[in-house]
N, C-alpha and C positions, 0 to 999 in steps of 0.2 A: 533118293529124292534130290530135286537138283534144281537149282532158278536160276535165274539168268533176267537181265536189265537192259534195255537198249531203250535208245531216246530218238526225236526225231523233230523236227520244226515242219509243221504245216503251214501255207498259206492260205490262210481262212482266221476268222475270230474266233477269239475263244468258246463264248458260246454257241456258234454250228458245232465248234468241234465235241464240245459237251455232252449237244443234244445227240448225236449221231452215235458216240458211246454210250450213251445211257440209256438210250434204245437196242436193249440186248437181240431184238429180232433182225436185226443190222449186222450182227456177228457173223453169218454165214456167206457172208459177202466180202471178208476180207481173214476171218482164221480158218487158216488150215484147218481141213477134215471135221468140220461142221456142218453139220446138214440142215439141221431146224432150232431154234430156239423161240420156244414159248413161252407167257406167262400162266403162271400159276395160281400166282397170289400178288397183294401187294409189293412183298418182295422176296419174293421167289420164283425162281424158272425152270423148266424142265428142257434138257438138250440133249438133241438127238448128235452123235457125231458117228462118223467112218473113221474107222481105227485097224488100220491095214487090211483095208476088204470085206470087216466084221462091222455090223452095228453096233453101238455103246448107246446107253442112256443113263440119265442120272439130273439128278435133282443140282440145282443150287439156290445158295442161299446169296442175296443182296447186300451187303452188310454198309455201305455207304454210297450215297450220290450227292456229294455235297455238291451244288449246281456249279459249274463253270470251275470246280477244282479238282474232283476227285472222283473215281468212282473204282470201288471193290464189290470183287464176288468169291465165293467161291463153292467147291460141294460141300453136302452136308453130310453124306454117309461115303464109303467106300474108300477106294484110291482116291486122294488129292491131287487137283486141281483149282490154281488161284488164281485172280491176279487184281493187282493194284493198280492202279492208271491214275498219272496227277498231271494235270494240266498249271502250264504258265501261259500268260500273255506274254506276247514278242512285240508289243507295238497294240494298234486296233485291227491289224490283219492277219497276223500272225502269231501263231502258237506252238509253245513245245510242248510237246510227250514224252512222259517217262512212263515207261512199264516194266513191272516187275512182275516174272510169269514164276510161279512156280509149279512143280509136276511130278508125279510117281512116273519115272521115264517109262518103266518095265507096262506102266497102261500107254501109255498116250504113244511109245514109239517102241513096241515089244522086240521091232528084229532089226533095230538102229543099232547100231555096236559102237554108236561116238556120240552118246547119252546129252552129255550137256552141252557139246558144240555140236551137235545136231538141233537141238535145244535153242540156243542161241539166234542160228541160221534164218532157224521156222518164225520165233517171234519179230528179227528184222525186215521177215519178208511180211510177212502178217502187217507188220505198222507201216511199211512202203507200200502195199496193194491200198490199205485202209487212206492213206495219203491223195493215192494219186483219185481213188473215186473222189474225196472231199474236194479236191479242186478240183477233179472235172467238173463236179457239180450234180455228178450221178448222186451222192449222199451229201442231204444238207441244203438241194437246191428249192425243194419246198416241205413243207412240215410233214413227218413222220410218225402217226397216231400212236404211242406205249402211253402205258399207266405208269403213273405217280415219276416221273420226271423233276415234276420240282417237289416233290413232297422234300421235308426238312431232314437234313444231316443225319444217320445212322449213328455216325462216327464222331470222332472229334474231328475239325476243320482245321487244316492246316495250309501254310504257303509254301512248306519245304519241301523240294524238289527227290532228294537222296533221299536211303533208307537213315533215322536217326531218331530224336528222341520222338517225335509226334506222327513219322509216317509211317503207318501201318502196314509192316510186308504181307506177302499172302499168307506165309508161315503164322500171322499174327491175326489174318483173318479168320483163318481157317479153323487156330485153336477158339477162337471165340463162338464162332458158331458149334463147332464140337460140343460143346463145354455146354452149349445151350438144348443139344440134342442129348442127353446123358439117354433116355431109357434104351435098357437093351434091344437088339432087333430082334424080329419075330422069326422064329424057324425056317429058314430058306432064303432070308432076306441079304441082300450085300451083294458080293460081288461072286461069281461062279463062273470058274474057267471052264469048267469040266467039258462043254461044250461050244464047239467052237459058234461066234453066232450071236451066244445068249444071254452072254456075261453083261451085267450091268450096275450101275451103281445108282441106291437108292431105291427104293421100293415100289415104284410107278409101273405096271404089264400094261403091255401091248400086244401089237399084232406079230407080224415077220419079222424076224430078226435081222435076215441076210436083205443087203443090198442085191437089184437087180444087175442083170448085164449091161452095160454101159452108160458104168460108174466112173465118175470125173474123176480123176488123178490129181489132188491137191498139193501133192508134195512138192511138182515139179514149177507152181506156179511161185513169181518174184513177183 
């Protein structure tokens, strides 16, 4: 298991930059190896990702959108996946990012052999693509239809920037939802490597497993 934290100053206001995060249908447009994110529920989504040429699916859970501060998710069954994003104001036009990504490296980057500065790399580059659309004005330049945006606080609301006593790592997400999913799964349920293709997290079936031919290569994108 392995996280990693990178920061970044946007120019844009706080709340574009809010809403464009908290619109998790917007993720596939700036993380790596994301293909779809849907909702589910109020707060829960289901995300398709490309995970070295294989499809992955897997639930998550919303655990905070405090508007124009914060916003965490993570999964609810399988390998982990988290992350934390806490917004500051720099002014009325600009805004810092801090994100804190954490990950089961052996899912998210099974034939990486430099685990958490591979790790690192992917999330800088992630927050610089996610950047430069905010200023172009591709995300953010007119409203973005998701549910519950501004519904109220998950979490507890916080100003502080670093992991410490009130910001919630994804390690800290993650347990909370766990904790909230206790029953055991059902016979077949989780994650199954056995097959290349099929493996998934969370109990959600679908169609096809495998991506078609001429599949975009997100690794190589800054």
């Amino acid at each position: 298991m392995s996280m990693v934290q990178q920061a970044i100053e946007v120019s844009a206001p706080v709340h574009t930059v809010y809403e464009q995060l908290a619109a998790f249908e917007n993720y596939p447009r700036f993380m790596t190896g994301v293909r779809q994110v849907t909702s589910i529920g109020a707060d829960q989504t289901h995300w398709i990702m490309d995970v070295d040429g294989k499809r992955r699916e897997f639930d998550a859970q919303i655990i905070e959108r405090s508007p124009d501060e914060r916003v965490s998710w993570s999964t609810m069954e399988g390998p982990l996946l988290a992350e934390t994003i806490t917004l500051r104001p720099m002014g009325e036009t600009k805004t810092q990012i801090v994100a804190q990504l954490e990950a089961d490296i052996a899912f998210l980057m099974p034939s990486d052999r430099h685990g958490q500065e591979s790790l690192n790399r992917r999330l800088k580059a992630d927050l610089t693509t996610f950047k430069g659309l905010v200023e172009s004005g591709v995300l953010g330049g007119r409203p973005i239809p998701h549910s519950g945006v501004g519904s109220p606080p998950m979490g507890v609301r916080s100003h502080s920037l670093l992991p410490g006593a009130d910001t919630p790592s994804p390690a800290a997400v993650a347990a909370r939802i766990r904790n909230r999913n206790t029953p055991a799964p059902s016979p077949g349920a989780g994650w199954d490597t056995g097959v290349a293709g099929t493996a998934r997290m969370g109990g959600r079936t679908s169609g096809a497993d495998m991506w078609g031919n001429g599949m975009i290569n997100e690794e190589e994108r800054g």
